[in-house]
N, C-alpha and C positions, 0 to 999 in steps of 0.2 A: 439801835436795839439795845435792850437794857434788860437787869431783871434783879432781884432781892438778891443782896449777898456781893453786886456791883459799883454799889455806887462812891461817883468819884475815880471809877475806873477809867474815865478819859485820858487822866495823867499818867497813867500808869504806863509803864515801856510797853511795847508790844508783846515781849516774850511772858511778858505776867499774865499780861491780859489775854495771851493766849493759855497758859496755863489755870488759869481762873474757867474760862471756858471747855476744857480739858475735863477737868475735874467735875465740874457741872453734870458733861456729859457722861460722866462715870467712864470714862478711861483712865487706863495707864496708859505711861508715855510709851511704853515698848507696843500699846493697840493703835494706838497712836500714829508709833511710825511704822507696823505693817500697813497704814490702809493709805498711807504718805508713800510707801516705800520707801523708806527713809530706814538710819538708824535710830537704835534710843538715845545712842550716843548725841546724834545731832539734834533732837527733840529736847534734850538737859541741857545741850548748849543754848539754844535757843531761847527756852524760857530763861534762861540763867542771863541772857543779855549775850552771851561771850560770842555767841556765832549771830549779825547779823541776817534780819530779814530784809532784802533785797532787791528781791523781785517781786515785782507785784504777781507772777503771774504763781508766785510759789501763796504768795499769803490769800490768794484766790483759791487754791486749792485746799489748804488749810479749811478757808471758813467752809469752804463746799462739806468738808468734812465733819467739819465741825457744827452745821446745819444753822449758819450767820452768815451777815452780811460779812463781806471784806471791811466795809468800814467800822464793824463793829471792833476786829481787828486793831483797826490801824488809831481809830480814837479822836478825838479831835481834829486831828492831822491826817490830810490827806496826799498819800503818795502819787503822785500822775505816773502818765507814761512819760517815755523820754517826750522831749518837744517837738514842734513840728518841724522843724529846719531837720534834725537826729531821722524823724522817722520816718522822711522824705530818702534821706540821705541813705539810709537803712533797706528802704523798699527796693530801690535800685541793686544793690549792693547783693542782697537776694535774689533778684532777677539775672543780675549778671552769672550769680552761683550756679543758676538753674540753668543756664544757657550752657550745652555742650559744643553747638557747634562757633564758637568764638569767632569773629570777621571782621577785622579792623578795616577800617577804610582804607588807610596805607602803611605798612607795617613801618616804623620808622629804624633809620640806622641802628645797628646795637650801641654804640655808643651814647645815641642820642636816648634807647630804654635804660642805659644804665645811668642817663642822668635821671628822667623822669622816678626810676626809683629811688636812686638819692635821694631826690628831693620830698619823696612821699614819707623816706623817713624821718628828713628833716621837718616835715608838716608833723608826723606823730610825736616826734618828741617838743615839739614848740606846743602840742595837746590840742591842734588846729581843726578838731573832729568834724566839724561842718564840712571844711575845707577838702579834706581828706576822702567824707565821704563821697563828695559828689566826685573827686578824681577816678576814685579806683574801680568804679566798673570801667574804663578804658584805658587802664592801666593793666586789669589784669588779660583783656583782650588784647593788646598791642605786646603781651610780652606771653602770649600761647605757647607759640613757638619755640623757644626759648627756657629752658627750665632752670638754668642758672636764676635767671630773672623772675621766674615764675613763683619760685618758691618762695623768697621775699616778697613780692606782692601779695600770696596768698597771706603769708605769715604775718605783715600789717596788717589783714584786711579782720585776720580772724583776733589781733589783738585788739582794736580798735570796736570788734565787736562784743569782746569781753568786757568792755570799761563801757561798753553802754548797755549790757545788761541785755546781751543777746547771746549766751553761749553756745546754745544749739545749733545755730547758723554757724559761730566762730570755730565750733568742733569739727562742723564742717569742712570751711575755711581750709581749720588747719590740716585735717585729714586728708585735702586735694594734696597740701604742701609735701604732704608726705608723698604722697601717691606720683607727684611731680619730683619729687628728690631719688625716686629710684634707686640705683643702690650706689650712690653717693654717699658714705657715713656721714660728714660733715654737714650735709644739705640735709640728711636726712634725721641728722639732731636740732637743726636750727628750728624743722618743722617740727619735732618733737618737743623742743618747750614752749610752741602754745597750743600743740594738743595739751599738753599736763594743765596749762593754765584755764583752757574751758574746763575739763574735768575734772580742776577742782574747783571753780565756779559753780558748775553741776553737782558740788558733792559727792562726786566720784572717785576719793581721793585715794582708794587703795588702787583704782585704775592707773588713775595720775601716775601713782606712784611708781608702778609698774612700770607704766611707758618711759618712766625718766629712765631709771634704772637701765632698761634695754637699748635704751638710746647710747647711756653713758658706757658703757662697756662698751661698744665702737667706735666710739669718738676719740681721735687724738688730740683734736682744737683744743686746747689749755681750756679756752672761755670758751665754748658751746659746753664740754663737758663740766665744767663749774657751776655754770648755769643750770644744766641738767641735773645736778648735785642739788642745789637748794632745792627746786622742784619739786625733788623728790623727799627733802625735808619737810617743805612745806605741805607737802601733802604727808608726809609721816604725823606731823603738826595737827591737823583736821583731824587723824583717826585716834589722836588723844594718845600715841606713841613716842613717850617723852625719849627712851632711849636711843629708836632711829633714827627720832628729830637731830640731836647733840650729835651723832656719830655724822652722819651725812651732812648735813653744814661742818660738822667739823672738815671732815674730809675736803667738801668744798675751801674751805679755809687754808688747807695746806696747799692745794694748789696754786692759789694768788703769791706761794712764798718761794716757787720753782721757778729757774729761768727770770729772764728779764721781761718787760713789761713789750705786751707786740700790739700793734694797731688793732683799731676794735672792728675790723672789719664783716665780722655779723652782729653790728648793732646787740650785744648783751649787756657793756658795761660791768661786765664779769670784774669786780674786782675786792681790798681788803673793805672797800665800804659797802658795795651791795649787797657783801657776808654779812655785815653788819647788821643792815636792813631787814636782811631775811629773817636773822636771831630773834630782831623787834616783832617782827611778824609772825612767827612761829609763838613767841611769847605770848601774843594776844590771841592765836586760833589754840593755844592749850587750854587759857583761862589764867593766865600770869599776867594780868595787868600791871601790877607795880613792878615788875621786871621789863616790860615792854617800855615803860615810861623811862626808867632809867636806861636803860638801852639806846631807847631813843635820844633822849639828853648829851651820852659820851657821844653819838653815832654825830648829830648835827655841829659835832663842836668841831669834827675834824674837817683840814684843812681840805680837801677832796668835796665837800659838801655841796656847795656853789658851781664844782662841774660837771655836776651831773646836770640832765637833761630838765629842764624844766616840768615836762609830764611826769616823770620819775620821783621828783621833789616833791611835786604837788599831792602825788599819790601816796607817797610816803608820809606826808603831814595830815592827810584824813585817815591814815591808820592810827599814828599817834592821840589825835581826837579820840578816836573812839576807844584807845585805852586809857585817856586822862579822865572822860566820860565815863567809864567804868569804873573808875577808881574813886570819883563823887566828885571831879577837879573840874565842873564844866564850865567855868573862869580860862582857865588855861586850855581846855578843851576847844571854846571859841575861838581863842587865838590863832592855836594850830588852823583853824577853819579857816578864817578870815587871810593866813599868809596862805594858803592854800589857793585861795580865789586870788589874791593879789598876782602868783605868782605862774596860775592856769585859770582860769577863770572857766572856761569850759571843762577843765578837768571835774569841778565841782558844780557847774550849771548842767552838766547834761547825764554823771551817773546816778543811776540810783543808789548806790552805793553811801553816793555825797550826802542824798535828799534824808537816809537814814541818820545819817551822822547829824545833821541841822536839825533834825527831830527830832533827835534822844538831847540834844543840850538844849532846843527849846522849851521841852518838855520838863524841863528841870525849876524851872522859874521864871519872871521874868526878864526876857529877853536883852541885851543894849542894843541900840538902835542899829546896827551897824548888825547884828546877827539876823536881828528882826527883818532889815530889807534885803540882806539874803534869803531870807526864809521865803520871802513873798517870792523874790526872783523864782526860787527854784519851784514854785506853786505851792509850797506850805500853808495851809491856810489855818485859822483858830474859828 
């Protein structure tokens, strides 16, 4: 769909091309985001590039609104759903949620649930998501009973359903985790950062932010409340609140420098690098792109770099992408991309998140052959 005043608009990023049709329709971005429900905040990010589009199910609502196809949206390029393996994986995953009366065949030793969850978070951070998904609907059946065990299960299930671009389920998810941590502070902060993490996936981020906050004033756990720190940065971040960002990362940051280092035993990786990361991250949901890149730059030099988790890594180099992409560096942008698939491959095959980021640097020129047969992978098409 096309029309005077367009053309050549295929190339164009999304957030223009969504703004071009904006305007068309004789809106302002503040009409815009009442009929979105949205901010206007998040409408100028948008078109401005700085806040990725996502979800297909958001730039479906868009065109609804805006009285166009999605593909007029999306332009030459076309975003899929996740894949079939993901939305197999995904359907179950749902149905397990829906199920209250939970019935394992045969409940296994606790010992034997506390390896089973071990190992599922060893699957999420290996970025194993196929893998992962088909485990956890009996994973979170076999450990019902059980709320120690329960609430990390949930708490995988709703991150895992973050990175594919499910957050309504994962709020879910993670709102059982809570519901299931009782009045355990500890348990009931680990479920609390990834409630904040769907709700800021959702745009929610003064919620987000909220819940960190309430979490972290109960928490004694060094790293759950650290964690819950950046959260609520990150989500200060989103609402375009530079001074709670600095102050609350900061804060998180003094913590990594109290006491000595204790086993990471709820899976955060709370430490001086994930501060780090957050800083890069908050840089690119402000609209500081040439702050996020430098950021990023000192953050991967350090000696810590290589231990983090490979999903974590992977994740952290498609955010960098898409600040060197915003910055006009989509040379360097591919890079980040390509160690990203080298180093999860599903991390970057099955979000949409990723599919954005291979977009906006295809969309730039053309391609080297090595981005191009990513792009086909992920169902990019020209």
């Amino acid at each position: 769909m096309s029309g005077p005043g367009l053309r050549g608009g295929d190339e164009l990023p999304i957030g223009r091309r969504l703004a071009r049709w904006r305007v068309r329709r004789r809106m302002t971005q503040q009409m815009l985001a009442d009929r979105l429900g949205k901010s206007k905040s998040w409408v100028d990010k948008v078109e401005r590039g700085v806040r990725a589009l996502d979800r297909y199910s958001v730039i479906q609502e868009i065109a609804e609104v805006l009285h166009v196809d999605p593909t007029t949206l999306l332009g030459s390029h076309r975003v899929p759903q996740t894949a079939a393996v993901g939305l197999d994986g995904v359907e179950a995953v749902r149905a397990a949620l829906a199920r209250y009366q939970h019935r394992p065949t045969a409940t296994p030793p606790v010992d034997q649930l506390h390896r089973h969850v071990a190992h599922a978070w060893l699957t999420y951070h290996h970025a194993h998501y196929a893998q992962l998904l088909r485990s956890l609907p009996a994973l979170l059946d076999a450990t019902h009973t059980t709320p120690a065990l329960l609430v990390p299960s949930y708490r995988i299930t709703a991150a895992v359903l973050v990175k594919l671009g499910e957050p309504d389920l994962a709020w879910l998810a993670a709102d059982r985790a809570v519901t299931a941590a009782a009045d355990n502070p500890t348990l009931r902060g680990t479920a609390t950062i990834v409630v904040a993490e769907a709700l800021r996936t959702l745009d929610r981020d003064r919620l987000a932010m909220t819940a960190a906050l309430a979490a972290a004033d109960t928490v004694t756990e060094q790293s759950v409340q650290g964690t819950l720190l950046l959260q609520a940065g990150l989500a200060a971040a989103g609402t375009g609140d530079r001074r709670n960002t600095d102050d609350l990362i900061d804060h998180a940051d003094d913590l990594t420098n109290r006491g000595t280092p204790v086993p990471d035993l709820h899976h955060t990786h709370f430490g001086p690098l994930t501060v780090r990361l957050a800083r890069v991250l908050a840089a690119l949901r402000l609209g500081d792109t040439t702050e996020a890149v430098y950021l990023h730059e000192k953050a991967v030099r350090r000696d810590d770099w290589t231990r983090l988790p490979a999903e974590l890594r992977a994740a952290h180099l498609l955010d960098a992408a898409h600040a060197y992409a915003q910055t006009g560096d989509h040379t360097i942008a591919a890079q980040k991309v390509l160690a990203a698939d080298t180093l999860a491959p599903t991390e970057v095959r099955f979000r949409p998140y990723a599919r954005t980021v291979i977009a906006e640097i295809a969309r730039s020129g053309p391609a080297g052959a090595d981005v191009a047969r990513l792009a086909t992978a992920v169902g990019l098409t020209r």
